[in-house]
Structure formats: C-alpha cells, structure tokens
VEXZAVEX-222374 format. One record per atom (N, C-alpha, C): x, y, z; atom name; residue in one letter. Coordinates in Angstrom, 2 decimals. Layout:
N
X; Y; Z; CA; A
...
END
This chain:
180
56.45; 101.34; 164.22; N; X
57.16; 100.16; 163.81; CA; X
56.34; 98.92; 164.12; C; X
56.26; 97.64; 163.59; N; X
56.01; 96.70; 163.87; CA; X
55.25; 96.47; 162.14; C; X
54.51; 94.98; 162.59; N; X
54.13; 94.71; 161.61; CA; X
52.63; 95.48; 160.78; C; X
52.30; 95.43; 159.62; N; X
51.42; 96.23; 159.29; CA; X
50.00; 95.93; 159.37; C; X
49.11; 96.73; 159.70; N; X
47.64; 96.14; 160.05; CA; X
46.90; 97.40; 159.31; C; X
45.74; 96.86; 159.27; N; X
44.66; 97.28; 158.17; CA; X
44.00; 98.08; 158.81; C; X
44.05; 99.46; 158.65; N; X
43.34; 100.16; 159.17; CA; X
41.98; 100.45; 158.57; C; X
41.65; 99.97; 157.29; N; X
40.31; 99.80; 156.52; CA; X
40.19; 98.98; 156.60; C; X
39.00; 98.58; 156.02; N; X
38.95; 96.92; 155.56; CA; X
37.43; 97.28; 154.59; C; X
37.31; 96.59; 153.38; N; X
36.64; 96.09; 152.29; CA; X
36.85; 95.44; 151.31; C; X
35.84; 95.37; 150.05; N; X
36.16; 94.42; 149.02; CA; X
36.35; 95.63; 148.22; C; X
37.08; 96.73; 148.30; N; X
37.44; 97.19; 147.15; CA; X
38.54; 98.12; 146.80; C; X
38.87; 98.78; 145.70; N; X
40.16; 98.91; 144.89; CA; X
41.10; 99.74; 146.23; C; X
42.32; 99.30; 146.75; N; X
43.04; 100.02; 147.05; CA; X
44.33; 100.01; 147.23; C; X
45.26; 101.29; 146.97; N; X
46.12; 101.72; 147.10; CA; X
47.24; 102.01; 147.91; C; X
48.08; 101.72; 148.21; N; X
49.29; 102.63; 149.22; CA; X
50.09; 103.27; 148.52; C; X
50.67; 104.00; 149.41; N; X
52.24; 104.67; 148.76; CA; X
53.13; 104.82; 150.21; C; X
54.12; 104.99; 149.94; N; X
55.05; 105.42; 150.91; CA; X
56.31; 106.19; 150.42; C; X
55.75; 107.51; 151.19; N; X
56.53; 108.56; 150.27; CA; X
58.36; 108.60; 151.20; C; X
58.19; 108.07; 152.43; N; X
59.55; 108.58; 152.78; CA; X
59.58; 107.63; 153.77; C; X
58.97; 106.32; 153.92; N; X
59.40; 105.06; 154.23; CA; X
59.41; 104.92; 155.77; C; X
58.90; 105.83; 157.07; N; X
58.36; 105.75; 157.78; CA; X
56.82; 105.61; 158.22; C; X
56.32; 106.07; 157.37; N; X
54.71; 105.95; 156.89; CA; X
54.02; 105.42; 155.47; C; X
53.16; 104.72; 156.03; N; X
52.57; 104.27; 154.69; CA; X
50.64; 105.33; 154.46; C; X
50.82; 105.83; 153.32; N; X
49.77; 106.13; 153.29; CA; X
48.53; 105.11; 152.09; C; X
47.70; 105.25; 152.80; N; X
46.57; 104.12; 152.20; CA; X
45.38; 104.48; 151.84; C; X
44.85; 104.45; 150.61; N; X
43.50; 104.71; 150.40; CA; X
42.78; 103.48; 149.59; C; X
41.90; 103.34; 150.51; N; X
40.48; 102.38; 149.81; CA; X
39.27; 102.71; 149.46; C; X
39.35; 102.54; 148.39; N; X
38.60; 103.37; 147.01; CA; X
37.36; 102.40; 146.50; C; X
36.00; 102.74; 146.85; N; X
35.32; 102.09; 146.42; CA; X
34.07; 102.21; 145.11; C; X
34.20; 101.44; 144.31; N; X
32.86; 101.58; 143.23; CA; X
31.44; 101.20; 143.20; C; X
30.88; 101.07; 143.31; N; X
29.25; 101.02; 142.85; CA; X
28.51; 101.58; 141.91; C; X
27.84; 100.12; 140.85; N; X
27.29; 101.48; 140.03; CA; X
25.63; 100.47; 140.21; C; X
24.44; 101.61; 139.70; N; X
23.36; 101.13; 139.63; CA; X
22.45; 101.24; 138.46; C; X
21.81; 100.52; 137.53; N; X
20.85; 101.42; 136.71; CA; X
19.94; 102.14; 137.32; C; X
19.45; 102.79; 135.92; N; X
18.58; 103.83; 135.96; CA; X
17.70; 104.03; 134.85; C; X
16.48; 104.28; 134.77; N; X
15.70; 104.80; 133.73; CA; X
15.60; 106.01; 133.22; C; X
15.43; 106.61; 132.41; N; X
15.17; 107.47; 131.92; CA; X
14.47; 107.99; 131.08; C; X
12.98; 107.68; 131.06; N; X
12.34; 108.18; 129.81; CA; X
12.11; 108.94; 128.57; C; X
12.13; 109.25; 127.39; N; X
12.78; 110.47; 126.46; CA; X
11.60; 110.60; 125.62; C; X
11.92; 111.18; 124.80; N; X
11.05; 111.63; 123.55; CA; X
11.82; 111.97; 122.40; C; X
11.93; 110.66; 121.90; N; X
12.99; 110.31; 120.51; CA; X
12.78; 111.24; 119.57; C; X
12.30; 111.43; 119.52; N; X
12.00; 112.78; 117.80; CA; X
12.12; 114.12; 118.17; C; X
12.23; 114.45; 119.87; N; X
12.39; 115.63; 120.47; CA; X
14.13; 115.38; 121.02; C; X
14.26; 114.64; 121.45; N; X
15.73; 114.44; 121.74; CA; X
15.88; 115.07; 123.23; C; X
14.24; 114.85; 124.03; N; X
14.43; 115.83; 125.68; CA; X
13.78; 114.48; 126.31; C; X
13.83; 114.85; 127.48; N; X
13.62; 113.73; 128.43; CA; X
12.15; 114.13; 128.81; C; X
11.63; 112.92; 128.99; N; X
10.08; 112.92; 128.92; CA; X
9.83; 112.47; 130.92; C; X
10.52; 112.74; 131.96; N; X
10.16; 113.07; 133.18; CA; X
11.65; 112.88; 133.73; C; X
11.59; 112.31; 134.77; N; X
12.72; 112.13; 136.21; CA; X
13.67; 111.03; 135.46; C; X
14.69; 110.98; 136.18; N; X
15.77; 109.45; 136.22; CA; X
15.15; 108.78; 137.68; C; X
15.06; 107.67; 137.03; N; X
14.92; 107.24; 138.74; CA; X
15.56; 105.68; 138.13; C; X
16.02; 105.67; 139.70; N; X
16.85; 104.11; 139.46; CA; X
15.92; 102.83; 139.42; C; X
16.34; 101.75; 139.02; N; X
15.90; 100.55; 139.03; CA; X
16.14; 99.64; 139.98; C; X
14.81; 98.90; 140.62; N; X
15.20; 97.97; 141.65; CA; X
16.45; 97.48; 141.88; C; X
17.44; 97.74; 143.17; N; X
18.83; 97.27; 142.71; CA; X
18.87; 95.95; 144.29; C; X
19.32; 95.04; 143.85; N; X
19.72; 93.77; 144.58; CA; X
20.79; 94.22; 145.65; C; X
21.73; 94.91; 145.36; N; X
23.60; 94.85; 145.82; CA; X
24.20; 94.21; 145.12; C; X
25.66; 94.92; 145.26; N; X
26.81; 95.10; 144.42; CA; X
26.46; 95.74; 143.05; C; X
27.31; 95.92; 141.91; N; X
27.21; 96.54; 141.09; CA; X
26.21; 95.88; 139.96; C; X
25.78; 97.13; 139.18; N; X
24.94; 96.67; 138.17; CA; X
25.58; 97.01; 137.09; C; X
25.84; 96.62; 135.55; N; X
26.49; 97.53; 134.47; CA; X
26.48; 96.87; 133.23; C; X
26.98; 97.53; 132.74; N; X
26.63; 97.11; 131.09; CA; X
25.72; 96.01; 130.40; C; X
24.62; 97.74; 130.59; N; X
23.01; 97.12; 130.71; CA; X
22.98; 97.16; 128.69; C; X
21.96; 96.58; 128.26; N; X
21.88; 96.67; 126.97; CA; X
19.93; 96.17; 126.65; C; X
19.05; 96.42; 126.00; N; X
18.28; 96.40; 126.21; CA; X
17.11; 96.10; 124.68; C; X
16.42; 95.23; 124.94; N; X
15.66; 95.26; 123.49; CA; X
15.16; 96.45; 122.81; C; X
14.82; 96.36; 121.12; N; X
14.74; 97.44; 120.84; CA; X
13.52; 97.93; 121.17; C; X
12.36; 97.35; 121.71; N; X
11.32; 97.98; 122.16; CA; X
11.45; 98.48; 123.45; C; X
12.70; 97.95; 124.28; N; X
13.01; 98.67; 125.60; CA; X
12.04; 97.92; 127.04; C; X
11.78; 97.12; 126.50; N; X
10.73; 96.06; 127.01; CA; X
11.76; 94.95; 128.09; C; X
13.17; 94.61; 127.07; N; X
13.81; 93.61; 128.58; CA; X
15.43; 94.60; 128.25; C; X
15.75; 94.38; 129.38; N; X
16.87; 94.53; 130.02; CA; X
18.37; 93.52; 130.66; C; X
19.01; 93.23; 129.55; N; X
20.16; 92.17; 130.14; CA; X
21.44; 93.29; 130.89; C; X
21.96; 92.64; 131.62; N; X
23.00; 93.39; 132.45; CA; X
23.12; 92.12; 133.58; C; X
25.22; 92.82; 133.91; N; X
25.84; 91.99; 134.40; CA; X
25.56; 92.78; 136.00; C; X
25.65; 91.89; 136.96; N; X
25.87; 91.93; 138.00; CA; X
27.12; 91.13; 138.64; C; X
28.04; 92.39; 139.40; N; X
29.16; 92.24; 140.54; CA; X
29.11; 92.15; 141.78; C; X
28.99; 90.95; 142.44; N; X
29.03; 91.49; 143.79; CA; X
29.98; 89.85; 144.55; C; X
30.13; 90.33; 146.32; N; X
31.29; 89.52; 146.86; CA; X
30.84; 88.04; 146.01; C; X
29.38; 88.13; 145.90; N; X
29.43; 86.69; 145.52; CA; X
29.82; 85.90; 144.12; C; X
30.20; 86.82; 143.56; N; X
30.45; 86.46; 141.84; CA; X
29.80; 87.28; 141.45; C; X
29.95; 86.87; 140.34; N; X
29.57; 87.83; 138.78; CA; X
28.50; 86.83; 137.79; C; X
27.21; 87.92; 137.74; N; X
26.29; 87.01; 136.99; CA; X
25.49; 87.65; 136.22; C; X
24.65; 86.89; 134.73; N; X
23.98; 88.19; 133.79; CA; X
22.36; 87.58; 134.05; C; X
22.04; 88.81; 134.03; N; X
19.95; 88.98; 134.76; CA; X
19.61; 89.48; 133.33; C; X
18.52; 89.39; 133.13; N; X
17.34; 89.77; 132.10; CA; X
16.47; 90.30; 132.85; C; X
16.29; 91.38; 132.91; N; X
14.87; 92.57; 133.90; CA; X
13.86; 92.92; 133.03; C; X
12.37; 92.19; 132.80; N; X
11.31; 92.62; 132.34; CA; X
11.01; 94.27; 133.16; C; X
11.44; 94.83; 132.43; N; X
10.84; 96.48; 132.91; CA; X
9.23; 96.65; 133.22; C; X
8.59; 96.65; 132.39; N; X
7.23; 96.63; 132.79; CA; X
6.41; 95.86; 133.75; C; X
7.39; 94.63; 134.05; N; X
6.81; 94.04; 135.33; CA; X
7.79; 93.96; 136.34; C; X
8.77; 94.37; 136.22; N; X
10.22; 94.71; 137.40; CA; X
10.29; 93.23; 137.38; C; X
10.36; 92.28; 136.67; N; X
10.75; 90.51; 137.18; CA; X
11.88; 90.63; 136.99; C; X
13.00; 89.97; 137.71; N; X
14.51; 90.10; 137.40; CA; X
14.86; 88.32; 137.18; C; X
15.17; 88.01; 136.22; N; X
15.61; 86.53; 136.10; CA; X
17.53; 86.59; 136.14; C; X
17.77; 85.43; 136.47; N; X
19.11; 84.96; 136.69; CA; X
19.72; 84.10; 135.16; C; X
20.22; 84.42; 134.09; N; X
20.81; 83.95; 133.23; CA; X
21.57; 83.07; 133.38; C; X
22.70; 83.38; 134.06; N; X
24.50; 82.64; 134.23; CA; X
24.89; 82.92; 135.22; C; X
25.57; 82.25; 136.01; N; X
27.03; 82.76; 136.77; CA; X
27.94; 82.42; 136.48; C; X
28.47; 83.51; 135.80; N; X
29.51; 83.94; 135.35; CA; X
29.46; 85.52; 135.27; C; X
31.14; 85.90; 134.73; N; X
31.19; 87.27; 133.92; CA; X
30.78; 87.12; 132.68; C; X
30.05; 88.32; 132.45; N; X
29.56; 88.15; 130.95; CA; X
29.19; 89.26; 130.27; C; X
29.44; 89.64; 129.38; N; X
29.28; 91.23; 128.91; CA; X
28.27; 90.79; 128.05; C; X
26.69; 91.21; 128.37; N; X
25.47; 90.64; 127.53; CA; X
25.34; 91.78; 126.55; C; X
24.77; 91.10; 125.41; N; X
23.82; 91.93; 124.32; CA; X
22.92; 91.30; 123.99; C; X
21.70; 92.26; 124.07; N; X
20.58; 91.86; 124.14; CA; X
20.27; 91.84; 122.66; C; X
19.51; 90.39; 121.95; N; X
19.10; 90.50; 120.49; CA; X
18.15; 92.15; 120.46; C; X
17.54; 92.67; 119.32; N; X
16.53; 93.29; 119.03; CA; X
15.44; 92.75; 119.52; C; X
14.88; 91.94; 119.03; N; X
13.52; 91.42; 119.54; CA; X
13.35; 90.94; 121.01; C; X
14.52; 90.58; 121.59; N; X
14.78; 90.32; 123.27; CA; X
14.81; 88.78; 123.56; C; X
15.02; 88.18; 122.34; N; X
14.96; 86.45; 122.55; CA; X
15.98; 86.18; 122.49; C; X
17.03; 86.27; 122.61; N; X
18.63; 85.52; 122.77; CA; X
19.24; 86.95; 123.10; C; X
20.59; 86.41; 124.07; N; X
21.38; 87.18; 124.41; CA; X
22.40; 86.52; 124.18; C; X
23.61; 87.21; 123.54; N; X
25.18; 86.60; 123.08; CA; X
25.68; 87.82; 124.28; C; X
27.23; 87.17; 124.80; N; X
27.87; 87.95; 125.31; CA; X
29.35; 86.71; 125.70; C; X
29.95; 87.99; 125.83; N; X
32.04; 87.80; 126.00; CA; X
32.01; 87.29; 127.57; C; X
32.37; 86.04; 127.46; N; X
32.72; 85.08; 128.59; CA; X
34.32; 85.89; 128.84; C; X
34.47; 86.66; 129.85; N; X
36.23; 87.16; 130.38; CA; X
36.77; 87.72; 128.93; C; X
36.03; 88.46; 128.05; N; X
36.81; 88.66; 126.71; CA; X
37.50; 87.74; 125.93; C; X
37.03; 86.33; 126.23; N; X
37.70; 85.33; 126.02; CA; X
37.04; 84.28; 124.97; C; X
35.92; 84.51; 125.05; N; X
34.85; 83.61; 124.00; CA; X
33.14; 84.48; 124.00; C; X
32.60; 83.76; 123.40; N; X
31.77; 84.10; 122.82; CA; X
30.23; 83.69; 122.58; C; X
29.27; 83.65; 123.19; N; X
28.66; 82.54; 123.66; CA; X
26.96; 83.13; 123.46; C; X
26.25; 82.47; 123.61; N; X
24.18; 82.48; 123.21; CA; X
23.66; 81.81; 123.83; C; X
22.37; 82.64; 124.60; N; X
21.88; 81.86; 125.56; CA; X
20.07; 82.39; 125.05; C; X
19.41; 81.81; 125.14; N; X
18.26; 82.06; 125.35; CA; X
17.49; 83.37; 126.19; C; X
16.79; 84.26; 126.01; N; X
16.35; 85.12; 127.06; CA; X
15.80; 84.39; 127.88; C; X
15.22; 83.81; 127.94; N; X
14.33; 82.77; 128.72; CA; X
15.00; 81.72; 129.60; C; X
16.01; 81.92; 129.53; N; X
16.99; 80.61; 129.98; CA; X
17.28; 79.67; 129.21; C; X
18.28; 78.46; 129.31; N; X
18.10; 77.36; 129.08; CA; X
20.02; 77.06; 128.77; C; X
19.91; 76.23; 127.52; N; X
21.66; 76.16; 127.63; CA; X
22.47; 77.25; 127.16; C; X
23.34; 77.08; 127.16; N; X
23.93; 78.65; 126.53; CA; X
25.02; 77.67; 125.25; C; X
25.30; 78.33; 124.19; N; X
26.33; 77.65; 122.97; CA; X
27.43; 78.67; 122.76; C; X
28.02; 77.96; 122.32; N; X
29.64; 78.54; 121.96; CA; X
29.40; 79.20; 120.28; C; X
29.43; 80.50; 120.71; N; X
29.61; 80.85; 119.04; CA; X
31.04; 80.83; 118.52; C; X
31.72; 81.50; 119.50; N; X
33.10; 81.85; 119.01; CA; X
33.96; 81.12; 120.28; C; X
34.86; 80.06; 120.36; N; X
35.45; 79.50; 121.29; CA; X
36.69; 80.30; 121.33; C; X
37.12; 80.11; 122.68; N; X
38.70; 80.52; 123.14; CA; X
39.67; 80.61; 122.52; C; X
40.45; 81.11; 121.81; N; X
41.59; 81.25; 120.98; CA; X
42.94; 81.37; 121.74; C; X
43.79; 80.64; 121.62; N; X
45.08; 81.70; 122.40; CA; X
46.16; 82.83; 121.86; C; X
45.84; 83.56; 123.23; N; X
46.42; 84.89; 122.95; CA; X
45.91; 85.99; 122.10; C; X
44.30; 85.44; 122.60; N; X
43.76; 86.57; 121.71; CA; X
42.31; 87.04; 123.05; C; X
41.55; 88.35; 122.61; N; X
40.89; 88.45; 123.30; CA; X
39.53; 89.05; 122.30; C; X
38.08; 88.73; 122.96; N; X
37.13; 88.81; 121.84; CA; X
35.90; 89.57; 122.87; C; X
35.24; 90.15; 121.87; N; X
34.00; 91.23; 123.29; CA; X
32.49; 91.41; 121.98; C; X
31.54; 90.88; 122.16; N; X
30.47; 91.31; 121.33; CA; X
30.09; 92.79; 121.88; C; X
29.66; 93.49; 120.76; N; X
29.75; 94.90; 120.89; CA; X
28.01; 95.29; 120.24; C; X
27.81; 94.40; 119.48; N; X
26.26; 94.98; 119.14; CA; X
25.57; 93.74; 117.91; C; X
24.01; 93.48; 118.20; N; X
23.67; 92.84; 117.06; CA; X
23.25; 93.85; 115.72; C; X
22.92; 93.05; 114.82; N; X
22.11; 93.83; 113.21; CA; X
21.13; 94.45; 114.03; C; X
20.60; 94.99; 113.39; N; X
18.84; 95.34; 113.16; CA; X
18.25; 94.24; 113.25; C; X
18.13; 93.07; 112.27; N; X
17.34; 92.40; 111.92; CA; X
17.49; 91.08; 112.95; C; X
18.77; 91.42; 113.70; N; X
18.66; 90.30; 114.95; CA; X
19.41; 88.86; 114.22; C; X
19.99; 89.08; 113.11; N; X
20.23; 87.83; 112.64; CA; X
22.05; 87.76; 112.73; C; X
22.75; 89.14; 112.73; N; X
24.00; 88.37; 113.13; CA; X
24.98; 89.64; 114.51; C; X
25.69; 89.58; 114.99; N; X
26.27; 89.67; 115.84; CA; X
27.76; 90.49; 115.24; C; X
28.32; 91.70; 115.95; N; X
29.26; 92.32; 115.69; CA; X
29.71; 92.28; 116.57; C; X
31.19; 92.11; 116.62; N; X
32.92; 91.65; 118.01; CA; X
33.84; 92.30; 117.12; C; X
34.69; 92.29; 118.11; N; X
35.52; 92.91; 117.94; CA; X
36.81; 91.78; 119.05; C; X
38.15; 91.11; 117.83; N; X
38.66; 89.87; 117.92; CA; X
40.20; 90.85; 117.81; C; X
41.17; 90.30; 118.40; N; X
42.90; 90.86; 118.82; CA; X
43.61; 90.61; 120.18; C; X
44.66; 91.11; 120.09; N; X
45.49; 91.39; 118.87; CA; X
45.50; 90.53; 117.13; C; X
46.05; 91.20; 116.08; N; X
45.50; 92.75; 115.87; CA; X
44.21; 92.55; 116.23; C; X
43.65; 93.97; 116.31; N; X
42.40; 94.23; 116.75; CA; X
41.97; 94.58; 115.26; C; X
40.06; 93.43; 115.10; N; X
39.56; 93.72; 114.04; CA; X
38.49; 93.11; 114.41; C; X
37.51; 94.41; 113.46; N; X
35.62; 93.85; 113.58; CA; X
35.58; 92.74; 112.69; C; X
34.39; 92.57; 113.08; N; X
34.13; 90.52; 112.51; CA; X
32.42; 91.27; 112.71; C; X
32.01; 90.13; 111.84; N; X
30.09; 90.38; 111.94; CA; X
30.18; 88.68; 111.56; C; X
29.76; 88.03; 112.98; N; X
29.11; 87.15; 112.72; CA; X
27.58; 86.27; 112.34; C; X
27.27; 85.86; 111.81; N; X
25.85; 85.03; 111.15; CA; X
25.58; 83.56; 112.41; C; X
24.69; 84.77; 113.40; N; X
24.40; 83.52; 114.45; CA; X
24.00; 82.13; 113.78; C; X
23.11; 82.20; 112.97; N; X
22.34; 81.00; 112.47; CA; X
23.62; 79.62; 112.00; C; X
24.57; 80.45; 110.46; N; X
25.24; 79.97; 109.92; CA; X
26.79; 79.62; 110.83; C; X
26.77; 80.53; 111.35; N; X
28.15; 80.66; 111.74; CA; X
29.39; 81.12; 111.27; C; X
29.23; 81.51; 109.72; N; X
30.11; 82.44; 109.14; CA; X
30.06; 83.68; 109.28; C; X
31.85; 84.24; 109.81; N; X
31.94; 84.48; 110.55; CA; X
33.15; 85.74; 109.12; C; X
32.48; 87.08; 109.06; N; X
32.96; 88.01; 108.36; CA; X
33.67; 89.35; 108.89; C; X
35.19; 89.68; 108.63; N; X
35.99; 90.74; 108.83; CA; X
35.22; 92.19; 108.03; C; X
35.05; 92.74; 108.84; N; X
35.22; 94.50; 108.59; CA; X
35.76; 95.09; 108.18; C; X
END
C-alpha cells in the first residue's frame, strides 16, 4: 500500500495492468533501431558479403532512403534530444545534420534535394547540401500527408494526402499537384 513508485525508469514505451487491484504489474519496453549495409548483386538477387551496421551516433536511426547510385543516405534520427534528418555520404562515412525536426526524408534520385512529411502534416524540400527548406504542400486541416517516393527522373514527388486517403504525384518545379 502506499503511494506508487517506479520501479524502472527510462525513455521508453511502457505499460501496466492490474489484474486484481492489489498489484500492479509493469513492463518497460524498449526500441532501438540502427542501419545497416548490405551489399548485393542486382542481376543475381544474392548478397555480395556481410551486413554490417553503419556508424551509429545514439538513439534510433530509421527510415533511411537513399540515392539511386546508393552514394548518400537521408534518414531520421530519434533520440532524448529530439528528432532530426542527416544525409550520410557512404563512401566517406560524413554524416551532415539537415533539420531538427521529425521528418520522414526522401532522398531525390540524383541525391540533390530531399522532400519529406513534417509530423504527416506538410510537406516540405530542402537541399542535400543544406540550406533553406520550402513548403511544397502546406498544412491542411484535418488531414494528414507522408511523401512516399520520387519519379525516376527526379522531377516530381509521390504522397499520399487523407482522409479520404489518395495518391497525388506532385511536379516539384511547377507545383501542380496530380491525383492517382
């Protein structure tokens, strides 16, 4: 009896229950995720050596997306301190700092702009290189928006915008902005 005290303690997901109201049972459940490489052999469809992970900072790494030569690497990083999106030159392990913020990046094809979903909430382009970031698609209410992949040719941008839920392919340049 008395008041309740923490018999864990962290920053991550957890649970109680109390099945019959003399006891509380508690579990704290934690996530981490990290990249990883993996080398292949595209026309063989087998892996061309080991996985081995990629320089990791702390806290989580995830939804990595990557030019089509495989040359840079955008991905969000989680940790106590916020949430922020990096660009990782692979071949020279350089890790640059994009934003702080949440941001679900996609990396253009060629690796020179990255668009990504500010909280599923907007829609936004930033330079690989840094610099300002622009509003492609602004905040709507009561709706929620997530870029999901560019063209080939790097020239427009596919989301996915709802309730209702529906694909859109937008024209970074122009800004017209076409349903699926």
């Amino acid at each position: 009896h008395g008041p309740a005290r923490p018999l864990t303690s962290g920053s991550t997901i957890s649970t109680a229950r109390s099945p019959h109201g003399s006891q509380i049972v508690y579990a704290n459940t934690g996530f981490n995720s990290q990249l990883w490489r993996l080398k292949v052999k595209p026309n063989e469809g087998k892996a061309a050596g080991e996985m081995e992970p990629l320089p990791h900072s702390g806290g989580s790494e995830y939804a990595p997306s990557s030019s089509a030569d495989g040359r840079l690497l955008a991905y969000l990083q989680s940790s106590p301190a916020g949430h922020s999106v990096h660009l990782r030159n692979l071949a020279t392990a350089g890790d640059s700092l994009l934003l702080n913020s949440w941001g679900r990046p996609k990396l253009s094809p060629d690796g020179s702009k990255v668009a990504y979903s500010v909280w599923s909430e907007s829609i936004h382009l930033i330079p690989s290189g840094g610099g300002e970031s622009t509003a492609l698609v602004p905040a709507q209410a009561n709706t929620s928006m997530q870029v999901r992949e560019w063209t080939a040719d790097g020239k427009k941008i596919i989301y996915w915008i709802g309730p209702p839920f529906r694909w859109v392919m937008l024209d970074v340049e122009t800004r017209v902005a076409t349903e699926l």
